[in-house]
DONU-121647 format. One record per residue: residue in three letters; x, y, z of N, C-alpha, C in turn; residue number from 1. Coordinates in steps of 0.001 Angstrom, whole numbers, plus 500000, padded with zeros to 6 digits. Last residue first. Example, Ala and Ser with C-alpha at 12.3 -4.5 7.8 and 13.67 -1.06 7.14 Angstrom:
DONU-121647
PT    r     nxx     nyy     nzz    caxx    cayy    cazz     cxx     cyy     czz    k
PT  SER  512850  497750  507080  513670  498940  507140  512900  500030  507870    2
PT  ALA  513190  494310  507800  512300  495500  507800  513200  496700  507800    1
This chain:
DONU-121647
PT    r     nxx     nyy     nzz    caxx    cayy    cazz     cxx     cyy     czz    k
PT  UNK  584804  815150  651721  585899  814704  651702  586251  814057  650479  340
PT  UNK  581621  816096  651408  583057  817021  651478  584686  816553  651876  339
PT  UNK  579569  814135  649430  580644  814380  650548  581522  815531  650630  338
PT  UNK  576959  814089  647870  577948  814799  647788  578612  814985  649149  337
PT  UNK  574580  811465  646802  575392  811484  648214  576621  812431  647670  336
PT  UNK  573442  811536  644658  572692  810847  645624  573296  811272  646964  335
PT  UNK  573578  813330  642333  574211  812689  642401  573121  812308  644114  334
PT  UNK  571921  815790  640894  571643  814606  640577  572485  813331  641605  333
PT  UNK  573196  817889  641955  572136  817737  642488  571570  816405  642407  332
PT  UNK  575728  818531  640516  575480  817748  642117  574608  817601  642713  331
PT  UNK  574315  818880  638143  575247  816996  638395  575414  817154  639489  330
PT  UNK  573390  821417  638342  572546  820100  638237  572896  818603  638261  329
PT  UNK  575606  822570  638945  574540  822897  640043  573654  821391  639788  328
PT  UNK  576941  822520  636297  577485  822082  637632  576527  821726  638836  327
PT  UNK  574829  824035  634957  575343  822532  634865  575774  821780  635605  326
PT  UNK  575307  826570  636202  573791  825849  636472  574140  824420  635885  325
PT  UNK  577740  827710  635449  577686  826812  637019  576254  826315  637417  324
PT  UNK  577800  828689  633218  579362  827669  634018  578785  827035  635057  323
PT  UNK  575690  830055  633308  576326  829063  632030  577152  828009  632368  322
PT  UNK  576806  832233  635157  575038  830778  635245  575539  829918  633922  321
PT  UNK  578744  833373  634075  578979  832476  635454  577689  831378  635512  320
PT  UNK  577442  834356  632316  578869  833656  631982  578737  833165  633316  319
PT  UNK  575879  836377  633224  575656  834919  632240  576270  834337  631862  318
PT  UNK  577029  837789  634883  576419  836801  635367  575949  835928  634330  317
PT  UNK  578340  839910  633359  579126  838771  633618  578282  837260  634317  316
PT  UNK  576256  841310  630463  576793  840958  631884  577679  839949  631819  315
PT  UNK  578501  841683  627566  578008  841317  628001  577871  841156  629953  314
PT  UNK  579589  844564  625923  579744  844008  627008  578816  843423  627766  313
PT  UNK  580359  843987  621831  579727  844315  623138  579973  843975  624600  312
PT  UNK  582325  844243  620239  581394  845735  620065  580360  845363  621702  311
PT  UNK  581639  840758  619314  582685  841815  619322  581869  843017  619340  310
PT  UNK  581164  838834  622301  580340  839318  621346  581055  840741  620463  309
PT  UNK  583227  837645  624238  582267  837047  623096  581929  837269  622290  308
PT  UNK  584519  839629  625754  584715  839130  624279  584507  838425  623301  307
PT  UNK  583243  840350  627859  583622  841735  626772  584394  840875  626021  306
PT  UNK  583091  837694  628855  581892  838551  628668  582352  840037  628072  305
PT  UNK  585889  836740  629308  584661  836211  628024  583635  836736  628168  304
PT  UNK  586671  838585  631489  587353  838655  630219  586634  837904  628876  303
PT  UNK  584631  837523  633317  584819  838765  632764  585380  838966  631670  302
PT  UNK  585801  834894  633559  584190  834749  633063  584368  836425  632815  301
PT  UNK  588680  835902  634826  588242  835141  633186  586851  835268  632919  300
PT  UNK  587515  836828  637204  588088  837794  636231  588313  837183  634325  299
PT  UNK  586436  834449  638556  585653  835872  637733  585906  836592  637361  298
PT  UNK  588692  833206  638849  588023  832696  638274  586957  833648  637663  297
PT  UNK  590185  835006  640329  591197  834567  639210  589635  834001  638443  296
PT  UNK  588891  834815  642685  588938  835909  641556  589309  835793  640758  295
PT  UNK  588884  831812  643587  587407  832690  643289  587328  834079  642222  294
PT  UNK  591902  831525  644122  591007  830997  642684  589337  831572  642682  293
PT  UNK  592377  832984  646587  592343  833624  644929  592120  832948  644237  292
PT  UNK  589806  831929  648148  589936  833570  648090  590164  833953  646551  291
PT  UNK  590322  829109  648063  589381  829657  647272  589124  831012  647395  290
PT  UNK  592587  829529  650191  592774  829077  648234  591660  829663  647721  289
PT  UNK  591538  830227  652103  592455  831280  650942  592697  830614  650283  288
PT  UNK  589491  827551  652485  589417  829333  652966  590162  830448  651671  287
PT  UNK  591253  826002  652701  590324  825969  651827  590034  827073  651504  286
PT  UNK  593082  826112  654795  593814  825581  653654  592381  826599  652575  285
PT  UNK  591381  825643  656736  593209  826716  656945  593574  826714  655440  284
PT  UNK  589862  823566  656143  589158  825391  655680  590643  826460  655797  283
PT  UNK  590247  820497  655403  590015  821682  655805  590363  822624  655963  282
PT  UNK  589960  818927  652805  589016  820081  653250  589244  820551  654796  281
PT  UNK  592000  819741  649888  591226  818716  651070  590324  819711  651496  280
PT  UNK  593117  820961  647949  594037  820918  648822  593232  820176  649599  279
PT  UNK  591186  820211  645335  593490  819966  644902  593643  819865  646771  278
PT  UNK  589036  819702  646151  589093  818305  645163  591561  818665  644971  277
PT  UNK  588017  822479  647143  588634  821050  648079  588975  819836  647319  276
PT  UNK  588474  823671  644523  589366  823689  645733  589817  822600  646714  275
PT  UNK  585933  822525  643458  587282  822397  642717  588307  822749  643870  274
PT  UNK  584020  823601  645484  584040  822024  645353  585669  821996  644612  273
PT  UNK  584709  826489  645339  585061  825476  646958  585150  824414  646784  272
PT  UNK  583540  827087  643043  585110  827507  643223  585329  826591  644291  271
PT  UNK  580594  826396  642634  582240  826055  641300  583139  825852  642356  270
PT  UNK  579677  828227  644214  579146  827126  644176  580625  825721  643257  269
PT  UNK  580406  830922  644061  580286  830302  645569  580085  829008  645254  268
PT  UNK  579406  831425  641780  581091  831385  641725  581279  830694  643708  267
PT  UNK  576823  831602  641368  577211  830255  640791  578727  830231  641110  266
PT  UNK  576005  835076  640294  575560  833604  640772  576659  832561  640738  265
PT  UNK  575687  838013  640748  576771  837295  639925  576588  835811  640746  264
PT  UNK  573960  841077  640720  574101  839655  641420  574763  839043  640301  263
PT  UNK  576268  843924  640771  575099  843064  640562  575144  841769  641428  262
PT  UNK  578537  845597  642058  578930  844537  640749  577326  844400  640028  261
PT  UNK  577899  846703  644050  578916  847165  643530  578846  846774  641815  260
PT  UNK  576202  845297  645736  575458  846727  645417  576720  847456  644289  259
PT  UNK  577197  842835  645923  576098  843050  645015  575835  844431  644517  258
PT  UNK  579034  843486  647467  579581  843276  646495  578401  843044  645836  257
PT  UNK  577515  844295  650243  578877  845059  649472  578992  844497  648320  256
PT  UNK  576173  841589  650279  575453  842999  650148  576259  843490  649229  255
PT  UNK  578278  839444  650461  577237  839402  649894  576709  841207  649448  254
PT  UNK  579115  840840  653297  579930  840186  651915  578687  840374  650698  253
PT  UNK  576581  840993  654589  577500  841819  654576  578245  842038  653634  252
PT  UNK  575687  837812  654953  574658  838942  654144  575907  840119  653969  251
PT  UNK  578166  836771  655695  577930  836482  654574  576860  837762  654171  250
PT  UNK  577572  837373  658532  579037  837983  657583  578845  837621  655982  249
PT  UNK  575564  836811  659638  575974  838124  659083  577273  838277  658283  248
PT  UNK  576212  834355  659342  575567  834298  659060  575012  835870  658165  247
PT  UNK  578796  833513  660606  578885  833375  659438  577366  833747  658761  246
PT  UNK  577524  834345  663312  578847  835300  662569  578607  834606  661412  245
PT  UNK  575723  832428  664065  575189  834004  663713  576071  834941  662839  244
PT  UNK  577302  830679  664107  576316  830359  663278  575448  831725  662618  243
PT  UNK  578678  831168  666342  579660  831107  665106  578391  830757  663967  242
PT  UNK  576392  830866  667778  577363  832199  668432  578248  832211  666745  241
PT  UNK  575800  828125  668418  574948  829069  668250  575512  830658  667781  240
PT  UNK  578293  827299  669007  577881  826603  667580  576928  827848  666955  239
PT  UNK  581312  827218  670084  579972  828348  670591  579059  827907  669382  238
PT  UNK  583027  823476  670807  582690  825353  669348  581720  825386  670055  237
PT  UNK  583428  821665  671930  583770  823089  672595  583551  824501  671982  236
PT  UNK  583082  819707  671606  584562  820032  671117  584687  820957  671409  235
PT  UNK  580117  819678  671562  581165  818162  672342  582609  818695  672365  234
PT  UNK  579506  821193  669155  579756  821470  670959  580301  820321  671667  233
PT  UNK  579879  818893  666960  580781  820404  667656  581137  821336  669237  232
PT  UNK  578570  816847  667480  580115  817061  668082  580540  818233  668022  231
PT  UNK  575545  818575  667220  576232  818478  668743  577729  817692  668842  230
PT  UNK  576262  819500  664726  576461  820660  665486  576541  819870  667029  229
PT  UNK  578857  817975  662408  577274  818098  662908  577442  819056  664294  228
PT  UNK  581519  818258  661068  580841  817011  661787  579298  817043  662214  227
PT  UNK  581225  820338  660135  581076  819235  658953  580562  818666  659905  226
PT  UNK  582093  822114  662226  580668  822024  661623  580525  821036  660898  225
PT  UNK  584857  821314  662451  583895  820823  663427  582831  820899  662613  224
PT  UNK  585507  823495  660216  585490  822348  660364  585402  821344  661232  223
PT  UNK  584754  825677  661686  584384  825195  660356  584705  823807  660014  222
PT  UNK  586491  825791  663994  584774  825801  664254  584127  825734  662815  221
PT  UNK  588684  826378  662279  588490  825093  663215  587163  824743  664002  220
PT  UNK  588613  828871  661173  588970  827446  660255  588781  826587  660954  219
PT  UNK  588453  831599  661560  587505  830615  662184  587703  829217  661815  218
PT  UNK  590299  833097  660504  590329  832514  662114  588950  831508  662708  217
PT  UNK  589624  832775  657929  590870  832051  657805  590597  831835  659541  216
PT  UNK  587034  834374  658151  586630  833126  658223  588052  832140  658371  215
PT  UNK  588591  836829  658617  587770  836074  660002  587235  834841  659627  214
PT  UNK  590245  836938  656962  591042  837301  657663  589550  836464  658725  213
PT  UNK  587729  837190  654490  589152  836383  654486  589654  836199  655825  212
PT  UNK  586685  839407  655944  585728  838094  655876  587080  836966  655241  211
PT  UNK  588014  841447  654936  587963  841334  656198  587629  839734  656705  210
PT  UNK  588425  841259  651985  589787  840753  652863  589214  840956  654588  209
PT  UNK  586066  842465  651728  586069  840637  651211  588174  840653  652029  208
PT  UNK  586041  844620  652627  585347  843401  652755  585429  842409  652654  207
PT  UNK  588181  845766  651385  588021  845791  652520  587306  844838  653115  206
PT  UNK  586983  845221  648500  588105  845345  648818  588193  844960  650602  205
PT  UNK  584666  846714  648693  584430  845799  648610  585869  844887  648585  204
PT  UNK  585889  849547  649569  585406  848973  650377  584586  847536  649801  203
PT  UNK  587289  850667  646986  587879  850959  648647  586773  849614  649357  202
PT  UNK  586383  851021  644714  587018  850044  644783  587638  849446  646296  201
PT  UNK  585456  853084  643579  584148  852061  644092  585197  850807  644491  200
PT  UNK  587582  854736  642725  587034  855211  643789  585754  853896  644786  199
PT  UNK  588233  853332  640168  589209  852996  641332  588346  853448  642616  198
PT  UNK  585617  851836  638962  586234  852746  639049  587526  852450  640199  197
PT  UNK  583099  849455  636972  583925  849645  637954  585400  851047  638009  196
PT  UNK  581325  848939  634850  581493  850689  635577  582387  850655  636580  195
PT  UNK  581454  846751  634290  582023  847500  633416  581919  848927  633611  194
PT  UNK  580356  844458  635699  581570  845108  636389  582021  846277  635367  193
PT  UNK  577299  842866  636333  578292  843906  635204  579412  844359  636422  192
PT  UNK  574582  841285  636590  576376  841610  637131  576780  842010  636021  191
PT  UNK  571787  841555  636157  572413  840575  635722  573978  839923  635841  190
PT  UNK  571340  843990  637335  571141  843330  638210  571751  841660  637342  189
PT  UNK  572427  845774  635375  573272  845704  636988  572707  844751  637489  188
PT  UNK  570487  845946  633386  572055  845705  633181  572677  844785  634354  187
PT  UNK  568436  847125  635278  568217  845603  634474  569725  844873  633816  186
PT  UNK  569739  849320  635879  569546  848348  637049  568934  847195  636463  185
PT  UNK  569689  850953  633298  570986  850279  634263  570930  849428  635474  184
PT  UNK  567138  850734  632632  567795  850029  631724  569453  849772  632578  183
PT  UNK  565803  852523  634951  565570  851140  634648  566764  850371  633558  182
PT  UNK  567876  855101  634029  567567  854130  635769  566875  852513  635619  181
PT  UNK  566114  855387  632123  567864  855505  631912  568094  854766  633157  180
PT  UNK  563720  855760  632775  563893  854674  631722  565239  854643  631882  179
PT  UNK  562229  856580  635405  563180  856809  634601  563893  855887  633918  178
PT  UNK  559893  855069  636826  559784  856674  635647  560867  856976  635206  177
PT  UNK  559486  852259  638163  560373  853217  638132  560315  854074  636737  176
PT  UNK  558349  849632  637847  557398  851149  638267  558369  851793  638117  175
PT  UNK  560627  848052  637069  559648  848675  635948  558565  849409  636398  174
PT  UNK  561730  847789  639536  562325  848104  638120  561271  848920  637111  173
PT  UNK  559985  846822  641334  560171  848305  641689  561222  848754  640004  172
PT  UNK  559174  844459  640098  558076  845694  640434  558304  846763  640545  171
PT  UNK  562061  843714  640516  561228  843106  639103  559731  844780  639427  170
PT  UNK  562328  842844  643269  563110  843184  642381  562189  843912  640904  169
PT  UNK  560313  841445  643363  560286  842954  644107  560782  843626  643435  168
PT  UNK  560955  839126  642421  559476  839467  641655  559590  840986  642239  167
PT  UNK  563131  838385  643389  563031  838413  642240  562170  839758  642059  166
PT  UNK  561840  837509  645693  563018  839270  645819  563378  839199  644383  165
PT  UNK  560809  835342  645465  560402  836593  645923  560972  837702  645636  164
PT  UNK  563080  833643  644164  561806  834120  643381  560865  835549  643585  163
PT  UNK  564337  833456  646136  564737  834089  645364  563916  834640  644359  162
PT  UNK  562175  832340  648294  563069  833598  648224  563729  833905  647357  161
PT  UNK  562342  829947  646832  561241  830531  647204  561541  831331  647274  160
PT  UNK  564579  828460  646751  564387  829141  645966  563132  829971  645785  159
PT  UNK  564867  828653  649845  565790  829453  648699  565588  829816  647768  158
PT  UNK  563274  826681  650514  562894  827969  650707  563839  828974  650562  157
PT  UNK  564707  824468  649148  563069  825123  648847  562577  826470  649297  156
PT  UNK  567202  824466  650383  566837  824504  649116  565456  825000  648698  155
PT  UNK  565865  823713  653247  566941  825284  653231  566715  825363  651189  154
PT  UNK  564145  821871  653031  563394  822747  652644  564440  824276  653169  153
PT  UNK  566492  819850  652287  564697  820193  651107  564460  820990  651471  152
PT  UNK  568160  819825  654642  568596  820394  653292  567095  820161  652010  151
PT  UNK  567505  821067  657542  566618  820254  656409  567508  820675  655679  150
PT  UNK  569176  821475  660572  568745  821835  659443  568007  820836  657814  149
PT  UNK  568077  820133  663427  569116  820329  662731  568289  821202  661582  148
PT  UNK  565745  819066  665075  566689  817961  664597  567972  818595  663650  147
PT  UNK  564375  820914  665381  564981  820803  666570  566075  819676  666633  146
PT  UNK  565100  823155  662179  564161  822527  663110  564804  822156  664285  145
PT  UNK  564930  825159  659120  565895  824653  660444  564814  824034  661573  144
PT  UNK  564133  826570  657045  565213  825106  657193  564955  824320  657916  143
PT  UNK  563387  829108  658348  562512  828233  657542  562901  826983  657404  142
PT  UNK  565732  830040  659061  564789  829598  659927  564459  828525  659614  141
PT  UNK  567232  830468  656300  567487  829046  657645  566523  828962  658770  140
PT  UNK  565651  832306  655208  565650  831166  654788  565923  829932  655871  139
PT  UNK  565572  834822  656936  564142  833647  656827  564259  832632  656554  138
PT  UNK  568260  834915  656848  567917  834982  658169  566378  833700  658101  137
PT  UNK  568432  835976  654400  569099  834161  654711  568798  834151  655710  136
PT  UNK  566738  838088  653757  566524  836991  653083  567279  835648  653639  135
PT  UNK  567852  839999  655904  566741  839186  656089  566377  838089  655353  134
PT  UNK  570509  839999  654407  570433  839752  655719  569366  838998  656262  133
PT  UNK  569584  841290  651617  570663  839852  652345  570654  839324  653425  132
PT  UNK  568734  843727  652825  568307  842673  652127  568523  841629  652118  131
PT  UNK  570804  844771  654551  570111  844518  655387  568735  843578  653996  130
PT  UNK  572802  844999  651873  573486  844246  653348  571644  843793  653914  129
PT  UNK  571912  846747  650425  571856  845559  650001  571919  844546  651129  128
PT  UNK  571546  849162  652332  570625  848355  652140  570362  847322  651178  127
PT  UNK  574679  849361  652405  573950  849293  653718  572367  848180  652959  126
PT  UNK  575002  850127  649719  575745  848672  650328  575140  848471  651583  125
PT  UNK  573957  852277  649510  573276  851696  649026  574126  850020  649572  124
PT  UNK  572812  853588  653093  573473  853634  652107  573354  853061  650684  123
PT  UNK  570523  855606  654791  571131  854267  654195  571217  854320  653134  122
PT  UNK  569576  858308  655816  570001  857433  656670  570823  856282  656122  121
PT  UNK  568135  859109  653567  569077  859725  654149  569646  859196  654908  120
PT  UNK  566194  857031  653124  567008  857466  652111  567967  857907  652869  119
PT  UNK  564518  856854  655372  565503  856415  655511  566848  856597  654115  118
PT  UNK  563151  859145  654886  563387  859299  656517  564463  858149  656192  117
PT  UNK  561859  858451  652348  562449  859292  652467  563333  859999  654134  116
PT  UNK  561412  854692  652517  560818  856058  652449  561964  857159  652996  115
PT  UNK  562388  853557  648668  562581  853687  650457  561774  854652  650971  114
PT  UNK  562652  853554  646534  561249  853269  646502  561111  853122  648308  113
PT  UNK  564935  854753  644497  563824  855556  645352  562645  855321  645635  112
PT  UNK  566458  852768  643077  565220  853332  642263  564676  855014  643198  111
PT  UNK  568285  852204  645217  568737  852551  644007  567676  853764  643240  110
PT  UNK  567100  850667  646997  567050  851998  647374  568060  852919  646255  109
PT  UNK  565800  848889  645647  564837  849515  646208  565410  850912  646842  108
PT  UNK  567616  847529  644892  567165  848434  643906  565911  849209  644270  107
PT  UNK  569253  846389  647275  569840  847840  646723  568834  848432  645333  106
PT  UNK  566767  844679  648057  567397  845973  648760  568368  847219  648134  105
PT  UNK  567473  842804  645785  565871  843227  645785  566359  844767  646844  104
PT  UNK  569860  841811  646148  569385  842627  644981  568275  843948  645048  103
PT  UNK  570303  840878  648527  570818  841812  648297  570659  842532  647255  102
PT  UNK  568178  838914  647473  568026  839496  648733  568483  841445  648626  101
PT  UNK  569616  837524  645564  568345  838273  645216  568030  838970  646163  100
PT  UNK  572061  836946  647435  571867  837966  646345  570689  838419  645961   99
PT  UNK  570323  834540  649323  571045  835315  649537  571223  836947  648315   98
PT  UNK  569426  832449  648140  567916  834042  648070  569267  834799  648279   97
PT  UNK  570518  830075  647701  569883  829935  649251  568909  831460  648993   96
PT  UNK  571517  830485  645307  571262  829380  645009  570311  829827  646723   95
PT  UNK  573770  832753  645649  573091  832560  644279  571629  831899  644861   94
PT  UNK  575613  831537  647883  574891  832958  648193  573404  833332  647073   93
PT  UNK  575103  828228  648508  575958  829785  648181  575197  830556  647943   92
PT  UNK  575080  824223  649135  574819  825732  649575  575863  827057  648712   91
PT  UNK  575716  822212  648109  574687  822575  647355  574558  824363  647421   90
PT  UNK  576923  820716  650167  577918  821419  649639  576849  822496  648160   89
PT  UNK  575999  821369  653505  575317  821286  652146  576543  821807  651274   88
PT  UNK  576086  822402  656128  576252  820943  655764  576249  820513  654606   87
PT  UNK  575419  825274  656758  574268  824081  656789  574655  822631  656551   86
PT  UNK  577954  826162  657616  577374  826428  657965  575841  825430  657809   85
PT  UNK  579879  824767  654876  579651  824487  656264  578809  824699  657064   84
PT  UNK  578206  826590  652784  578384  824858  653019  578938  824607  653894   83
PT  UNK  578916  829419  653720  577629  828697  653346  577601  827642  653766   82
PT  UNK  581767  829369  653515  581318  829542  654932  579798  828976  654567   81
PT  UNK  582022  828985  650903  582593  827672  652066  581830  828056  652752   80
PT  UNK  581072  831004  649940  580377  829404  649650  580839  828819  650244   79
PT  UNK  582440  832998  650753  581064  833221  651580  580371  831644  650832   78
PT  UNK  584458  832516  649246  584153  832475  650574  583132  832677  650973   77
PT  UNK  583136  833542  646521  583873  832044  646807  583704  831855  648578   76
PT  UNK  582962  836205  647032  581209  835665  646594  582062  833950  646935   75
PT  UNK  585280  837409  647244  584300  837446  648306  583153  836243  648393   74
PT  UNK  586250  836751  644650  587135  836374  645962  586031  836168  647108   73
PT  UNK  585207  838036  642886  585035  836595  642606  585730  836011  644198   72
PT  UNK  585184  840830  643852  583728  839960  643834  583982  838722  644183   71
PT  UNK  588091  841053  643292  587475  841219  645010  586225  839829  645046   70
PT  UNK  588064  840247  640866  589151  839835  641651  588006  839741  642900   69
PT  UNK  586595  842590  639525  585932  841234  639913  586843  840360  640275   68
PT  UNK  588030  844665  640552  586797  844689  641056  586663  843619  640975   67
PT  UNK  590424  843946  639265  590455  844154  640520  589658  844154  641169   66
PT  UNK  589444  844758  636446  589818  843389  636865  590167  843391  638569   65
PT  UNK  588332  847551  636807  587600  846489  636497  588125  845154  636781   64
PT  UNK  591612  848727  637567  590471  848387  638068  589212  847979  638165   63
PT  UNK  592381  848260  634662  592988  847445  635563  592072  847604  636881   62
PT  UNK  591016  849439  632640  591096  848234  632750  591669  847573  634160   61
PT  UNK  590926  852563  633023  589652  851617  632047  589315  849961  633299   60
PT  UNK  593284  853639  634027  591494  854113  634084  590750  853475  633586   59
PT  UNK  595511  852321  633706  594991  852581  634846  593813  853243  635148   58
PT  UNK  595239  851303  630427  595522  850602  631529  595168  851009  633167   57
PT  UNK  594357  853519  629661  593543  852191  629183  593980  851267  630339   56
PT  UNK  596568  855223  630296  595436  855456  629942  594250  854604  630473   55
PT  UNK  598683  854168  629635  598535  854424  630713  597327  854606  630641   54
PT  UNK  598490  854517  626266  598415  853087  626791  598415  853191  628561   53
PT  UNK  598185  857401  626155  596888  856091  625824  597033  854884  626445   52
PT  UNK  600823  857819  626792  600127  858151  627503  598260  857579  627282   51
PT  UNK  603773  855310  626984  602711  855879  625788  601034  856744  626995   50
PT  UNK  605631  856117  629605  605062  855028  628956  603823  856038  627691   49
PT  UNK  608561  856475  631710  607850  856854  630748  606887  856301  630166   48
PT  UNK  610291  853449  633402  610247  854754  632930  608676  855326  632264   47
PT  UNK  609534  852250  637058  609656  852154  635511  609682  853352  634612   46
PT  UNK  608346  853403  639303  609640  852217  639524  610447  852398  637733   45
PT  UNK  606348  855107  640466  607803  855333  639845  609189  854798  639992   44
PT  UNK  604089  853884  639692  604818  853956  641376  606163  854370  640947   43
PT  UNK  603764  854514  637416  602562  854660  638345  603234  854724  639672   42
PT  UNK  605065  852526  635763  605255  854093  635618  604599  854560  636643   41
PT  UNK  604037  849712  636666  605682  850324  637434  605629  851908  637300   40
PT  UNK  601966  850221  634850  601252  849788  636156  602677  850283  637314   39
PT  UNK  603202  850201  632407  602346  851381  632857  601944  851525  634491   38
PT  UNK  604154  848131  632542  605373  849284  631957  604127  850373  632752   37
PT  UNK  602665  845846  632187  603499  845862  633621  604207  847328  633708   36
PT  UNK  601754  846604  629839  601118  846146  631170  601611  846649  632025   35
PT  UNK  604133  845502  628072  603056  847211  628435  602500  847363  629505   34
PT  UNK  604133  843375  628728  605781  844282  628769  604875  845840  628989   33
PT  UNK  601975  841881  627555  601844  842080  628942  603564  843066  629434   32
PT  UNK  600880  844103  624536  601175  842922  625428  601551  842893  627318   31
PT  UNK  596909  845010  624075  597963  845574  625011  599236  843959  625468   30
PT  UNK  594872  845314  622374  595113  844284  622822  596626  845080  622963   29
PT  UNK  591783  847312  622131  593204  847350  621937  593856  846614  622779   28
PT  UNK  589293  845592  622920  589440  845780  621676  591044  846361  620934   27
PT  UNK  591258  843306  625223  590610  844245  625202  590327  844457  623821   26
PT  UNK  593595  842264  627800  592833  841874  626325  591661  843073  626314   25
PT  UNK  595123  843199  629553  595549  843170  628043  595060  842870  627154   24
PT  UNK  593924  843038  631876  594533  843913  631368  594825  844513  629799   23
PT  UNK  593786  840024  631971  592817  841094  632157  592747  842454  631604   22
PT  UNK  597092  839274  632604  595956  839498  630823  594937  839894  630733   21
PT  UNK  597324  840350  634899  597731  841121  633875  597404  840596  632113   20
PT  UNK  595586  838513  635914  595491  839727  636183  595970  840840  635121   19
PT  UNK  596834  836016  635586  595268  836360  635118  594998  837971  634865   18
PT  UNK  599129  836615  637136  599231  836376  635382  597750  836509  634871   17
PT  UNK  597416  836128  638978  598558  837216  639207  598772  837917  637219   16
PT  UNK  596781  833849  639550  596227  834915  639801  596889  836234  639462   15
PT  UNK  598936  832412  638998  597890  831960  637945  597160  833391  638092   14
PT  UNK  600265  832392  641294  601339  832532  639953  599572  832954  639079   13
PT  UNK  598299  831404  643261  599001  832845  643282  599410  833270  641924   12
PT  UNK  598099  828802  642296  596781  829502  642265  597393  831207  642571   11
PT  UNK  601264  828355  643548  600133  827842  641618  599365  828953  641405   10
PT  UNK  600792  827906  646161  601697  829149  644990  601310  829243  643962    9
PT  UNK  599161  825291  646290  598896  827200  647216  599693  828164  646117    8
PT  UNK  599812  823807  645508  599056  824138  644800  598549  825810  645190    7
PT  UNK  602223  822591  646436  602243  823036  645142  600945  823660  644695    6
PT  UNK  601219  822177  648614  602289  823341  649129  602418  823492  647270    5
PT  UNK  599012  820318  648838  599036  821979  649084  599882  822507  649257    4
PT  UNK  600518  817753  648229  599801  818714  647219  599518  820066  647490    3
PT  UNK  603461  816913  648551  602710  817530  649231  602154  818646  647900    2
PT  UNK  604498  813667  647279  604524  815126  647137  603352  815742  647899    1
């Protein structure tokens, strides 16, 4: 039996059905005949529907699960492209500064700690982006030598950087004079999706299906990279040239969906190893599987963070570090993690 042809539709069916119990669980537990009744009333396929239960369904709930659909979609791909890109299946956006990056930038221009010549000029996804950006830019320098990349010191000076843009993070929070502003960016920076709107929904959306659509065309200079960078050029990949694209494209990804959600750790790290373990590895395949098992997967860690605790909404990032600092520490322990 051909495993990726059963497992490609699977992860669709699963995503799909995730989606509409997203929907449905809630303190008013909605079945899924409602669901679907409100979501058809909307395109005027279906009749009439209880106007609470439209309600709950197309202003509360269904674009929160769509938001962390996107997130969990984006933040997964940008862990393949990671772990190819250095060789490291260790590598993702959490774990290299990447997010703290994008953290430390959108609360700097969240708070108002930019100077006022660029306030006006940048956005807040702009200056998560150019946080992100510099944070993995230093990190792989820092890595990287004339023999290739170090995986001790891309790890070491990850977590060095995260620590950093932690601690910025962290200075410009609590100098900040408005206590209502501090208590939502201490919320936000742990990941919350529970302000998600349809309007915040246009362009992390866009993003994470752009970076789908260019890492799915890059699937064959991704997988050359496994091999090491001079068979790659032996084969004809631009190594230098596809090293820069996955490089911005990740701070970009990354940014957009930090400045939306928070930082949400550990779903770049989970989702690619379990992927390549049903369809293999390479990336034609890997790429969009782990698109929708990445969201399917942070829309559940969502659905157990507004229901753990009854009356509250927990971030979602402590549901994802729960799931995936264990994980993080058995592949760390292990001596030799292959990607085959």
């Amino acid at each position: 039996m051909n495993r990726p042809l059963v497992v490609i539709p699977s992860v669709v069916v699963i995503a799909l059905a995730t989606l509409v119990a997203a929907v449905g669980i809630g303190s008013v537990s909605l079945p899924p005949g409602s669901v679907l009744g409100a979501i058809l009333h909307r395109f005027g396929i279906a009749g009439p529907v209880d106007a609470s239960i439209e309600a709950i369904v197309w202003d509360l709930r269904l674009p929160r699960a769509l938001m962390a659909f996107a997130v969990g979609a984006g933040l997964s791909i940008v862990g393949v492209a990671m772990q190819a890109l250095v060789r490291n299946p260790l590598a993702e956006p959490y774990i290299l500064g990447l997010s703290s990056g994008a953290g430390a930038g959108a609360s700097l221009f969240y708070l108002g700690f930019l100077p006022a010549v660029l306030t006006t000029a940048v956005t807040l996804p702009l200056a998560a982006f150019a946080g992100g950006l510099a944070t993995m830019a230093l990190v792989y320098g820092v890595a990287r030598d004339r023999d290739g990349v170090s995986v001790t010191r891309l790890l070491l000076a990850g977590v060095a950087m995260s620590a950093l843009m932690a601690s910025v993070t962290a200075f410009v929070t609590f100098a900040s004079p408005d206590p209502n502003r501090l208590r939502a960016v201490l919320f936000w920076l742990l990941g919350s999706l529970s302000g998600a709107r349809w309007n915040q929904l246009l362009l992390p959306t866009l993003v994470t299906v752009g970076a789908l659509v260019a890492l799915t065309a890059l699937a064959r200079p991704l997988d050359t990279l496994l091999l090491g960078e001079e068979p790659a050029r032996g084969l004809g990949v631009p190594v230098e040239r596809v090293k820069k694209v996955l490089i911005v494209l990740a701070a970009l990804v990354t940014g957009v969906l930090v400045a939306h959600s928070g930082a949400i750790g550990f779903v770049g790290l989970i989702v690619p190893h379990a992927v390549r373990s049903l369809v293999g590895v390479p990336h034609r395949r890997v790429v969009p599987v782990a698109f929708v098992a990445g969201g399917t997967f942070l829309v559940w860690a969502d659905i157990l963070a507004r229901s753990l605790v009854e009356g509250q909404d927990l971030p979602v990032g402590i549901v994802t570090a729960v799931a995936g600092v264990p994980f993080f520490l058995v592949l760390l322990r292990r001596h030799k993690v292959p990607f085959g």
